[in-house]
C-alpha positions in Angstrom: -8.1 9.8 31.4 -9.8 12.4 28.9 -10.7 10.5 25.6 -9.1 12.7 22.4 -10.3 10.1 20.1 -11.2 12.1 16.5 -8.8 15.2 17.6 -6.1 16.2 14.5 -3.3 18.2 13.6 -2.2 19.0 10.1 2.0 19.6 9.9 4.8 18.8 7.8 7.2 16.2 8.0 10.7 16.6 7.2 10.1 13.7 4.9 7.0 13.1 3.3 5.8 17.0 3.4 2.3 17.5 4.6 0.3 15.0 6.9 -2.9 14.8 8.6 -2.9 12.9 11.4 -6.1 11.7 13.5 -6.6 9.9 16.7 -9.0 7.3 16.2 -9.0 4.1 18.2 -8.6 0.4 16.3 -7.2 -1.6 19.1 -7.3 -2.1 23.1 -4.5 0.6 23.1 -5.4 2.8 25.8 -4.1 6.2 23.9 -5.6 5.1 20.4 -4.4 4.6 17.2 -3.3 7.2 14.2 -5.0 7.6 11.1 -2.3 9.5 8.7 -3.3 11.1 5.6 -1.3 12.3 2.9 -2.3 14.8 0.9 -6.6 14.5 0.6 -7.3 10.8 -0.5 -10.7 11.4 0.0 -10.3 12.9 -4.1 -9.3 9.5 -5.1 -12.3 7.0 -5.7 -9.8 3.9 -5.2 -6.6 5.3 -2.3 -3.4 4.1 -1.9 -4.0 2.5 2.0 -1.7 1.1 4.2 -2.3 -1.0 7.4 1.1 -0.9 9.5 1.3 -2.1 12.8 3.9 -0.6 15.6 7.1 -1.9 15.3 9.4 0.0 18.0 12.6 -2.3 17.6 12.8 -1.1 14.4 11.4 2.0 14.1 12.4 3.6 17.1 16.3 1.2 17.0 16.8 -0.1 13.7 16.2 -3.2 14.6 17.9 -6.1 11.6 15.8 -8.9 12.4 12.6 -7.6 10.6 11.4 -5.3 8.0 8.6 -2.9 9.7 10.6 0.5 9.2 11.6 -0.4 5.5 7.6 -0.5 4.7 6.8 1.8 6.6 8.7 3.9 4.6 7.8 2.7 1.4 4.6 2.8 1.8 5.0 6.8 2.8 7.1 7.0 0.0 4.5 5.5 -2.6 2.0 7.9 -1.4 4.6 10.6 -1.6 4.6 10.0 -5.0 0.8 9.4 -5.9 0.2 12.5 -4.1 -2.2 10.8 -1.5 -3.1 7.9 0.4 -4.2 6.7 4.0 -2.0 5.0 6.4 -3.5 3.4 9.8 -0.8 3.0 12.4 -1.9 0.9 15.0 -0.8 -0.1 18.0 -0.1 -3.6 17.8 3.1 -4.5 18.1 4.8 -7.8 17.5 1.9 -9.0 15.6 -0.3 -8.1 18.8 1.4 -9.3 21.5 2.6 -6.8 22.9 5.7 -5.1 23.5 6.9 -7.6 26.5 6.4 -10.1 24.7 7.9 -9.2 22.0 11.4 -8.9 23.8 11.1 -12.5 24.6 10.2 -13.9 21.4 13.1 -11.6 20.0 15.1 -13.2 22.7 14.7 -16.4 20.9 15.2 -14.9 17.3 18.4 -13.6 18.4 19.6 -17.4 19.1 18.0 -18.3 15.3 14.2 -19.5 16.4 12.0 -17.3 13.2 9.5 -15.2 14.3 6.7 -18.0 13.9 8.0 -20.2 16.4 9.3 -17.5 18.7 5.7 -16.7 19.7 4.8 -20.5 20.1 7.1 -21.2 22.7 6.7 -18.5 24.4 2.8 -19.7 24.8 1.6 -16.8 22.6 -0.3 -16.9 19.2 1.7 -16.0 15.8 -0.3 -13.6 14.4 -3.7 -12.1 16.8 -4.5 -9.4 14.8 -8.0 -8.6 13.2 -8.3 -5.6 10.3 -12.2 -5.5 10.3 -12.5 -2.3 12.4 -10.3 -0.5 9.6 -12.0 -1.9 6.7 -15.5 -0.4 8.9 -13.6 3.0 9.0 -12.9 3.3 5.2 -16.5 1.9 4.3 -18.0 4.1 6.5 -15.7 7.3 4.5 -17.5 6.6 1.6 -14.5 4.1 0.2 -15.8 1.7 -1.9 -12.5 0.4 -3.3 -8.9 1.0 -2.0 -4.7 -0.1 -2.9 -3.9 -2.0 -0.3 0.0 -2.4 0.1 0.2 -5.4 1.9 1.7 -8.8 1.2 -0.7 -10.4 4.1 -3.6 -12.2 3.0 -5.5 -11.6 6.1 -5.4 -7.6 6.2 -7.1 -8.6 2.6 -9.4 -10.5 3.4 -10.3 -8.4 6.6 -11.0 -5.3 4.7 -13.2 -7.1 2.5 -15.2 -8.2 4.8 -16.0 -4.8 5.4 -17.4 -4.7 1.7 -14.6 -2.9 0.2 -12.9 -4.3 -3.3 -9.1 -4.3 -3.0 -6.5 -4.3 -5.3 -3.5 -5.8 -3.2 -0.2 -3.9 -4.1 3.2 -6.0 -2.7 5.0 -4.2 -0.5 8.5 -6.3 0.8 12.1 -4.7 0.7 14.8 -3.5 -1.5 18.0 -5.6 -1.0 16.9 -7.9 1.7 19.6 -8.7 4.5 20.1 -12.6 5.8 18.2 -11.9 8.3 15.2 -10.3 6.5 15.3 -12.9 3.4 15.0 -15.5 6.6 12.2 -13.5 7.6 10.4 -13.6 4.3 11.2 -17.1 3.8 9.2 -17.8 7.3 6.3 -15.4 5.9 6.1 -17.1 3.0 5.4 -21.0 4.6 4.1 -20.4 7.8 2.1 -17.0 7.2 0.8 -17.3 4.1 2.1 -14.1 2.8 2.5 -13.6 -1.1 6.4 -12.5 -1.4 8.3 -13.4 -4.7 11.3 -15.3 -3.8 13.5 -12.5 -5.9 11.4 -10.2 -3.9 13.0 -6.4 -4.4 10.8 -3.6 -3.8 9.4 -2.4 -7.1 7.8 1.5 -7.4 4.7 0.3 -9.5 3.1 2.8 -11.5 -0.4 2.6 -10.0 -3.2 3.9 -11.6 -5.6 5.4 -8.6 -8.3 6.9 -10.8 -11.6 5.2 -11.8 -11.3 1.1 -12.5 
């Protein structure tokens, strides 16, 4: 297989208007990951970033039983609106199991078992993702500091690492169902994740310029 790893295409979306997209490879995926800029971030000395991992239950069907599209979205939405930012879509879904996986675990979620305890019985870890190699990419662009719209202490901590200073910005959704309040309810006491319990999606007014 011929390795297009750095290749990229400029184009609008019918949605968020112009994007530059670039292979660039994060995880064990054998066609690589996407690097997605909107508008030139590179201007800004502190980006809006976003680290969103694969989700094709919802993405792709619309899945109820999580909330991966609705951030996705924001988070291309709250770039729309800065004018920039940097989104990493990797491939990793269901928290890095992978995609078979994942339609057991969601078996189980389905019959009321939360997403924590779907991947334990199924003998698979809860969360096997690592963020370092993206906080290497930025640091190695020249990004000393970066917005990170994430409610996942991990992807915080992991970008850090990398000797970046990050300003975490919530990201969670706007008029959460049952089944995604159950979802953040789970995130909250078995993740770690910092949701509000009123959580609503808020559009913050984000300064981006020099701190």
């Amino acid at each position: 297989m011929k390795n297009f790893v750095g290749e990229q295409a400029t184009f609008r979306s019918r949605k968020w208007g112009k994007l530059t997209v670039i292979s660039e490879s994060f995880t064990d995926a054998v066609d690589g990951d996407l690097v997605v800029m909107v508008g030139n971030p590179t201007q800004s000395q502190s980006p809006l970033v976003r680290i969103h991992s694969e989700c094709v239950f919802a993405e792709a069907f619309d899945s109820e039983l999580c909330d991966c599209k609705d951030q996705l979205e924001l988070a291309l939405g709250r770039m729309q609106s800065a004018g920039a930012g940097i989104l990493f879509y990797l491939r990793l879904d269901g928290r890095g199991i992978g995609l078979a996986a994942k339609v057991k675990a969601t078996a189980l979620e389905v019959e009321g078992i939360d997403t924590f305890e779907s991947r334990r019985l199924i003998g698979e870890p809860p969360e096997c993702r690592n963020f370092r190699s993206v906080g290497d990419y930025l640091k190695g662009r020249g990004f000393e500091r970066v917005h990170l719209m994430t409610n996942n202490p991990e992807k915080i901590a992991d970008v850090e690492a990398a000797g970046i200073l990050v300003t975490p910005e919530p990201l969670y959704s706007n008029n959460a169902s049952i089944h995604i309040t159950r979802l953040y309810d789970t995130k909250r006491r078995k993740f770690g994740h910092s949701i509000p319990h009123n959580a609503s999606d808020r559009q913050l007014n984000l300064d981006l310029s020099d701190e």
